[in-house]
Structures are given as structure tokens and as C-alpha cells.
TORPA-791452 format. One record per residue: residue in one letter; chain; y, x, z of N, C-alpha, C in turn; residue number from 1. Coordinates in steps of 0.1 Angstrom, whole numbers, plus 5000, padded with zeros to 4 digits. Layout:
["A", "A", [Y, X, Z], [Y, X, Z], [Y, X, Z], NUM]
...
//
This chain:
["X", "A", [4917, 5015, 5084], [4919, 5026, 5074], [4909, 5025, 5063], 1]
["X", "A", [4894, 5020, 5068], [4886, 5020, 5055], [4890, 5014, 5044], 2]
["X", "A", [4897, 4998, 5048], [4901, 4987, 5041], [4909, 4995, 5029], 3]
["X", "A", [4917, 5000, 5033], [4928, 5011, 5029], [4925, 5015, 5017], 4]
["X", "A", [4916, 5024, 5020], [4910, 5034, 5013], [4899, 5032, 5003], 5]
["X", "A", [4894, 5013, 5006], [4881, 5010, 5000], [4893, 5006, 4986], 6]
["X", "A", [4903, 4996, 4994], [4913, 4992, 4979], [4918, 5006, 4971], 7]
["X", "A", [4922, 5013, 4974], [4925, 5026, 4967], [4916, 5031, 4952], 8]
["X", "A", [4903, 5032, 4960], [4889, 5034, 4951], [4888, 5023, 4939], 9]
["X", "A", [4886, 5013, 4944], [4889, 5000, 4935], [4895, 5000, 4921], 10]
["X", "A", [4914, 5007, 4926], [4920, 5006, 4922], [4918, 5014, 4909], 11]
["X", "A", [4911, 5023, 4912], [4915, 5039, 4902], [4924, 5046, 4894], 12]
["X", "A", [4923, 5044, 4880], [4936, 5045, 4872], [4941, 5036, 4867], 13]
["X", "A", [4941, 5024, 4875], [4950, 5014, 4869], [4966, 5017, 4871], 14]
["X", "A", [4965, 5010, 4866], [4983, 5013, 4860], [4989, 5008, 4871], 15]
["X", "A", [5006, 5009, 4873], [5008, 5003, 4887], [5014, 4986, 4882], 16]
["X", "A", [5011, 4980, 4895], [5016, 4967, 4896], [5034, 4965, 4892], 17]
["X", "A", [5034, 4954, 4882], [5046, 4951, 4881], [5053, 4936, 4890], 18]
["X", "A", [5062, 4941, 4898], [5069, 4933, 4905], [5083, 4934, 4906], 19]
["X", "A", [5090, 4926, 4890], [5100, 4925, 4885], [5112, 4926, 4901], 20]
["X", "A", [5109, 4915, 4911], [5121, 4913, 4917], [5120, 4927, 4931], 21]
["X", "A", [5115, 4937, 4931], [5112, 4941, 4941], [5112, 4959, 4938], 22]
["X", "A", [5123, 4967, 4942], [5123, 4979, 4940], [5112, 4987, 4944], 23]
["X", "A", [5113, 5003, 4944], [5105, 5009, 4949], [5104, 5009, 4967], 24]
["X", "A", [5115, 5011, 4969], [5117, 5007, 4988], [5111, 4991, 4991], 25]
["X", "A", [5116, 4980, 4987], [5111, 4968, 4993], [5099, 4966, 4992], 26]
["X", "A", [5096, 4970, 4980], [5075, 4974, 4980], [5066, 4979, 4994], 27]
["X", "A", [5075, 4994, 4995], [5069, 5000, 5004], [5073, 4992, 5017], 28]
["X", "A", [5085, 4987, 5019], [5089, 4984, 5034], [5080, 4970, 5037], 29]
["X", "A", [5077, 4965, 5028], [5071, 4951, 5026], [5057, 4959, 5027], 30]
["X", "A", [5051, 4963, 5023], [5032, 4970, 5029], [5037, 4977, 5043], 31]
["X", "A", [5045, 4981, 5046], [5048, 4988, 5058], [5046, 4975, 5068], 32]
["X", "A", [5053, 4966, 5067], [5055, 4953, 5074], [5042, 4945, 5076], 33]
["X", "A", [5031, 4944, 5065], [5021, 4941, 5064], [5011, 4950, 5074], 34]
["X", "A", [5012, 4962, 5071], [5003, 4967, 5080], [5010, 4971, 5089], 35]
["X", "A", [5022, 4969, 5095], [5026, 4969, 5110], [5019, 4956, 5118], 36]
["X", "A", [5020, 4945, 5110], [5015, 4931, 5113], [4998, 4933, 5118], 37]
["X", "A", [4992, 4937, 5107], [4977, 4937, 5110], [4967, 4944, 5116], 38]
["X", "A", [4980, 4959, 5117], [4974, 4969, 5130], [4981, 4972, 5142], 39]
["X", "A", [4989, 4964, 5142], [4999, 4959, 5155], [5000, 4977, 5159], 40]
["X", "A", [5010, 4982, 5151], [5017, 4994, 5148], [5030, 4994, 5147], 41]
["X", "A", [5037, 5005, 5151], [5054, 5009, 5145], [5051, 5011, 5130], 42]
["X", "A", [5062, 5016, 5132], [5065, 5016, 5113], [5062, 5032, 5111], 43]
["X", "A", [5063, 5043, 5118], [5056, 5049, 5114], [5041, 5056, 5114], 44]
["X", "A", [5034, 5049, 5120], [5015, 5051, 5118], [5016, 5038, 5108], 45]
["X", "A", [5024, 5030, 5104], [5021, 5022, 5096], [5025, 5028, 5081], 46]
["X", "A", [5036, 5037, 5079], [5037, 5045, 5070], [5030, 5059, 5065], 47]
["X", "A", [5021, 5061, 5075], [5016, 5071, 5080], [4998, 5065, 5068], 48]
["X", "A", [4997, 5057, 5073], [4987, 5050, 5066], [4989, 5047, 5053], 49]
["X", "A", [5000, 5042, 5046], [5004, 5042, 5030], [5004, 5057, 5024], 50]
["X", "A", [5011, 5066, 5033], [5010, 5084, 5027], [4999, 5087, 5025], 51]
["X", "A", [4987, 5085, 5033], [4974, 5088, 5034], [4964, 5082, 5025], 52]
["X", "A", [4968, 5067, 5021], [4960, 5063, 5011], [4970, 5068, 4998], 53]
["X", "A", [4979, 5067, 4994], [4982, 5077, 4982], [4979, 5089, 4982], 54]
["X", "A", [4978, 5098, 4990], [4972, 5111, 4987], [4959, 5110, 4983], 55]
["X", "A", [4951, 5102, 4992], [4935, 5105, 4991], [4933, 5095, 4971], 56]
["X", "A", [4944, 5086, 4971], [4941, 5081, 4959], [4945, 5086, 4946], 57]
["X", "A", [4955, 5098, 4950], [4962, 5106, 4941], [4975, 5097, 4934], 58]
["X", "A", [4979, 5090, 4940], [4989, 5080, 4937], [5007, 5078, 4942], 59]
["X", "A", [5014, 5075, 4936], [5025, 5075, 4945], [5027, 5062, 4951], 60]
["X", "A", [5033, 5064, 4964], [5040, 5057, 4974], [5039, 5040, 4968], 61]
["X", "A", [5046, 5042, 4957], [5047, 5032, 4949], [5037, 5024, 4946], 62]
["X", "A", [5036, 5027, 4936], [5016, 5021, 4933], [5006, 5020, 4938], 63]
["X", "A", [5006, 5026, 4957], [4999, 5019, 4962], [5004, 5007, 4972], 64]
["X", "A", [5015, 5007, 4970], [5015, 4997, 4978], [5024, 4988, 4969], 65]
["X", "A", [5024, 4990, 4957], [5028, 4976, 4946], [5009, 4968, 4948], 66]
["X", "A", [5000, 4977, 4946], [4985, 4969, 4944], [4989, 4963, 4958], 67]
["X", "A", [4992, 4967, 4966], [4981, 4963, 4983], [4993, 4950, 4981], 68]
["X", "A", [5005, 4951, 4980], [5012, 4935, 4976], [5008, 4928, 4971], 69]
["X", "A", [5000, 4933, 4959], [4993, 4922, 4948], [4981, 4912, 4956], 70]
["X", "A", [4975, 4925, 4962], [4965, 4918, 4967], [4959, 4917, 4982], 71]
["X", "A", [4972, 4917, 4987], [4971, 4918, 5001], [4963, 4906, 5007], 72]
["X", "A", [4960, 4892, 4997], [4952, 4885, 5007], [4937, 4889, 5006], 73]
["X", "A", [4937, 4895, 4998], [4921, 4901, 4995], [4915, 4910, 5006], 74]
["X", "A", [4924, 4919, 5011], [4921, 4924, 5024], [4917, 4925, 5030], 75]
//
């Protein structure tokens, strides 16, 4: 969760990530997937985790998990 939360901060007001081939759902289902992967979680504490770092970042759904795609190997 810190990881989470440390990228969030990072992030600030940047603008959101553009990823022409990839709607708002495949973004999220794709970070969903990622951190089902790396916290060996269901899909919901794994979404549970994306709600939580948008709230605390003031962000939507969206734009935090367009960045954590961007830069998911930085993680």
C-alpha cells in the first residue's frame, strides 16, 4: 500500500496519462490485474487498493491507474 501511495504523491497535479489504445475500464482492469499479480489478491482488495489511492490522491479511478500503467515497472 505504501508503494501505492508513495506513487500517488509523486504524481501530484499532473495531468493524466494518455493511452490512445486503452479505455477507461481496460486501464483500471489492467492495474487491477497488476496488483492482483503482486499482492497475490482477488480483484476486489485489489480494487479496493486503486479506490484508496485515488481518494487519498484526490484523483479519479482513471488517472491513477493510467500513471501506475505508465510506470508500473518503476514500482
Amino acid at each position: 500500500m505504501f508503494v501505492i501511495h508513495a506513487a500517488i504523491a509523486l504524481v501530484g497535479a499532473q495531468t493524466e496519462a494518455h493511452l490512445p489504445c486503452h479505455g477507461s475500464r481496460g486501464v483500471i482492469g489492467m492495474v487491477k490485474g497488476i496488483l492482483m499479480q503482486r499482492r497475490d489478491v482477488d480483484a476486489t482488495p485489489a480494487f479496493r487498493v486503486l479506490v484508496d489511492a485515488s481518494q487519498h490522491g484526490n484523483m479519479t479511478l482513471h488517472e491513477v491507474a493510467a500513471w501506475l500503467v505508465e510506470h508500473r515497472r518503476d514500482l
